[in-house]
N, C-alpha and C positions, 0 to 999 in steps of 0.2 A: 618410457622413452628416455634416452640417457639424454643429464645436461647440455653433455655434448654437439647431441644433435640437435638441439633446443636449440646454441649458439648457432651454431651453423646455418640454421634458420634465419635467425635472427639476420645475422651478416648479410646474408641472400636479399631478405629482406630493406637492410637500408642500402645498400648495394644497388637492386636493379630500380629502386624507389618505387616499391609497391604499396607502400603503407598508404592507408585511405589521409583522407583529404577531412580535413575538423567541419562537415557539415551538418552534423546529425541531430543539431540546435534548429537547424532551416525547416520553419513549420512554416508553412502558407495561411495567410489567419483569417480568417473570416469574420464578416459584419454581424455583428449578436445582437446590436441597439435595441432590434425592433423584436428580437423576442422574448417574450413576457415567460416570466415563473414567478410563482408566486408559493414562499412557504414561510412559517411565523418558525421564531426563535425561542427554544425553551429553557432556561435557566437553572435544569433542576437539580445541580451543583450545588448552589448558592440556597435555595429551600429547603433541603434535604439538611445539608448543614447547620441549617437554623432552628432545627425541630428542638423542641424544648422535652428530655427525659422524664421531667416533671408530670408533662401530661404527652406522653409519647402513644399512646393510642387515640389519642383526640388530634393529635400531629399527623400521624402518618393516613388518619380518616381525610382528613383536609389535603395534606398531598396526594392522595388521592382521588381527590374531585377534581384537582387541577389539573394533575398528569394522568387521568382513565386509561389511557392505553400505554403506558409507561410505569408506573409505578409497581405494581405485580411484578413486570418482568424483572425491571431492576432489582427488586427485592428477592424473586426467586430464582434467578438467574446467572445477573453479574454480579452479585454480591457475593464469596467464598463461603457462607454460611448455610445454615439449614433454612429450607422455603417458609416462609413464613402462610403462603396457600389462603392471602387474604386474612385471615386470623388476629385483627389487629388489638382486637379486645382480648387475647388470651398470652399475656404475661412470658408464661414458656415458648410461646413460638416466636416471640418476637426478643428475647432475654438478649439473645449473642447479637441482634441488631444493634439493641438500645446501650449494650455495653463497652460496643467501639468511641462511644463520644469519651468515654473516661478513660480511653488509652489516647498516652504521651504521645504515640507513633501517628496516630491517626489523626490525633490535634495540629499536629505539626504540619501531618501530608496536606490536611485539609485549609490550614493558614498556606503553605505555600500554594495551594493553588487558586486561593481566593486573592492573592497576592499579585500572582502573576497573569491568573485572569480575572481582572478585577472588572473588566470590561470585552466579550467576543467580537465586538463590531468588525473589527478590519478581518476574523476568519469568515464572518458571515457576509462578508461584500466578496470574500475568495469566493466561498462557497456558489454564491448567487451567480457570480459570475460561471463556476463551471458547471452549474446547470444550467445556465443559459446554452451553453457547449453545446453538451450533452442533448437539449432538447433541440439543435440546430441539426446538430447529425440525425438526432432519432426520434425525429416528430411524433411519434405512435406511443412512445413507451409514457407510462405511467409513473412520474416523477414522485420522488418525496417531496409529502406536506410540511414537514415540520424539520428541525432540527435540533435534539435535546442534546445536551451537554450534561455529565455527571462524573463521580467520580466512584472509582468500583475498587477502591482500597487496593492496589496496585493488583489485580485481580487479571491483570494482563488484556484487557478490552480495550484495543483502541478507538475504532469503528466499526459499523455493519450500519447494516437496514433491517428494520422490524415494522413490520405493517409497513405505514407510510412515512414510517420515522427516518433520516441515518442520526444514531446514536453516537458522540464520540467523547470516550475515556479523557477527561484534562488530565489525569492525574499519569498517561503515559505521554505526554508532553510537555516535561519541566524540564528537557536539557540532558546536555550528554553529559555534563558533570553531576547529576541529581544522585548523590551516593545512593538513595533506598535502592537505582536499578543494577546495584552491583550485588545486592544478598539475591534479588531475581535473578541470580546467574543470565541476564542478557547477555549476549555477548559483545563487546565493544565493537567491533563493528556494525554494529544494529543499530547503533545510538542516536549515527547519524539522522537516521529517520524518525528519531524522538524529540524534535524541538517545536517551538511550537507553529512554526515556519512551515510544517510538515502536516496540518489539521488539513488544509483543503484537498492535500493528497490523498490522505487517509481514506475521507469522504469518497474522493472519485473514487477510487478501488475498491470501496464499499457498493456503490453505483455499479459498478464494472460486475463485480462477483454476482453480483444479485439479477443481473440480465443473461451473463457469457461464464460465468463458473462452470468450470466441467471436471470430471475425474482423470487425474493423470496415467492411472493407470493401463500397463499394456499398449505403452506407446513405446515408439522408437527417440533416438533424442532429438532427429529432424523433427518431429510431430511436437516436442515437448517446446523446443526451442521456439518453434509458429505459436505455440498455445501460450506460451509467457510473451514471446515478443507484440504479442497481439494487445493483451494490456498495457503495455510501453507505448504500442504505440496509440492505443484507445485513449491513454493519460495525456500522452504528449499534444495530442489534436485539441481535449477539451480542458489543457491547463497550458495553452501556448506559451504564456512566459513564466512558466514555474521552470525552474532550474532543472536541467534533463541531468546532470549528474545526480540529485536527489530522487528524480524520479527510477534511475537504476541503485538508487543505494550505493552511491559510488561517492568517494570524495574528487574534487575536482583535478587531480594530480591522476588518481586512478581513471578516471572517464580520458583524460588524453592520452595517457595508456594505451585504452582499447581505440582508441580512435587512428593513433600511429602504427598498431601492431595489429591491425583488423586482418590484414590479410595472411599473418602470421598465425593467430588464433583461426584461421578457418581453416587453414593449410596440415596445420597439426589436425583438425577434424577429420579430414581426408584422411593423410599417412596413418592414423590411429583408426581408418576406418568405422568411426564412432556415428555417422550421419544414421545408419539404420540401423545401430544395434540397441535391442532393448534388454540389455544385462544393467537393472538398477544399478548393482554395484561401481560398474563401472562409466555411469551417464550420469548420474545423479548431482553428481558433486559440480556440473557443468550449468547446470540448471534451478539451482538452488544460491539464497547468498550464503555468504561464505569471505572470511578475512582474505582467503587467494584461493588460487586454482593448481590441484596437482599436473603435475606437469609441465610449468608453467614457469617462467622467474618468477621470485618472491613477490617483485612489485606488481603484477597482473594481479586484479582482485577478481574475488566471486563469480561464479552466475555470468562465465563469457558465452555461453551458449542462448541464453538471453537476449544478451547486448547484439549476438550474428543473427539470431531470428528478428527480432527488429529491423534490423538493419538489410535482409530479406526480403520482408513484407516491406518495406521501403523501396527498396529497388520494382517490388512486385508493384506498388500503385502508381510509381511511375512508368513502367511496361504497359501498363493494362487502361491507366483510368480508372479503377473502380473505385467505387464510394467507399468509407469507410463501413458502412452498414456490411457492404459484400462480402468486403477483405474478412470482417471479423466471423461473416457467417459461413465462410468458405471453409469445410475441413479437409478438404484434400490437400494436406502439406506435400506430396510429392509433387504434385501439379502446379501448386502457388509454386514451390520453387524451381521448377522447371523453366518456367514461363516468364519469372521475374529473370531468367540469364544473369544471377549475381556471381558479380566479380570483381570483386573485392583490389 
């Protein structure tokens, strides 16, 4: 689609005053007091880093009495190296473990992050708090016990869940200026979701994948669009006042963006006839982040196909009433958006 007719959009657009209306922050908040969760805090950051090389198999015996269902994985797992498969008495399997304390890189990664989390408390009152959420919406589900904290040598782990754990990476949460993430070719737009600001998000999306994860494939980009906006908006319900531009990955300049030009960005979806087509090539980049969006002015950032399927299913729970449980378990995307009447 030429620039041209981009502008021309555009114009149409402040013109007839179509652009949406800055609501997309309005979450309706529910009372959490009275519900109970209960999960213990694990440190195993700060242990791991303390183990003495000296007697490094009598170290990692004992971290392993304390972390039973964590210490294996992290060792065969998140860590870039060869598994160690339990073997802590056998020298060669554990050699490339025990020889990261005497690299520079590693001493350094591991001071700044003992540095900067020298204490988790205020992620773990986020955290609690959005399991509280989480268990308001979804009575049934079987929440995580614990919370362990580590560090995976910039090994790219942020969060997940394991058993009843969610695990979360410090060491990809030092800041957008943390130079080691620029030899990880991250990409600077990414960053923003790297501070440490950004732990109890991590967490929920970790919650979220581990209930509603599904495979993208052999969707259309309506379908892809409901399947992301559904986590936006599963985030937004059980982290109410966590910042909704971070929750899209958007800097705050980019979120009003989408906010002014919603109806712009859907419009072009139509004329491009893009709502049912499932040619990756040409959907992908709509639903995905990304520094901007082809097609697009420079200033529109990533993933506006995201930001319209939220914005969808929003319109859809206020059409319908349904609970968040429904909306998410709903996959007939032609239907939710029929029924939602969004107009932008």
């Amino acid at each position: 689609m030429s620039n041209k007719f981009i502008s021309l959009l555009l114009a149409i657009a402040l013109i007839t005053g179509t652009t949406a209306c800055s609501d997309d922050t309005a979450e309706k908040k529910v009372d959490v007091s009275a519900v109970k969760v209960a999960f213990s805090v694990k440190p195993f950051y700060k242990d791991f880093a303390a183990l003495d090389t000296n007697h490094f198999a009598e170290g990692l015996g004992a971290l392993r009495n304390a972390y039973p269902a964590f210490t294996d994985f992290f060792l065969d797992t998140l860590l870039p190296f060869n598994k160690v498969e339990g073997q802590y008495n056998n020298p060669a399997a554990t050699a490339a473990i025990k020889n990261i304390f005497s690299f520079k890189d590693y001493t350094h990664l591991t001071d700044t992050v003992l540095k900067v989390f020298s204490s988790t408390e205020k992620y773990d009152k986020e955290i609690g708090q959005m399991l509280q959420h989480v268990k308001y919406y979804f009575p049934k589900w079987q929440l995580p016990t614990e919370v362990t904290y580590f560090v995976s040598c910039l090994n790219k782990w942020t969060a997940f869940t394991h058993d009843q754990t969610i695990g979360i990476g410090l060491d990809m949460f030092l800041g957008q200026n943390f130079r080691p993430y620029e030899a990880l070719s991250m990409p600077q737009y990414a960053l923003i979701n790297h501070t440490p600001e950004n732990i109890p998000l991590w967490a929920a999306r970790a919650v979220y994948q581990d209930n509603f994860g599904g495979s993208p494939y052999r969707k259309d980009l309506l379908e892809l669009m409901l399947a992301n906006g559904k986590e936006i908006l599963f985030l937004k319900k059980v982290m109410p006042d966590f910042k909704f531009n971070l929750i899209m990955g958007y800097t705050p300049e980019q979120l009003k963006w989408c906010e002014a030009n919603e109806a712009l960005i859907f419009n072009l979806f139509l004329q491009q006839n893009l709502l049912f087509n499932k040619d990756y090539q040409a959907i992908m980049r709509y639903v995905t982040p990304g520094p901007n969006s082809a097609g697009f002015p420079p200033e529109a950032p990533g993933n506006l196909g995201t930001y319209i399927g939220y914005k969808i299913l929003k319109a859809y729970e206020q059409k319908t009433g349904k609970t968040l449980e429904e909306i998410l378990s709903d996959e007939n995307a032609n239907s939710i958006f029929q029924q939602s009447k969004y107009k932008p």
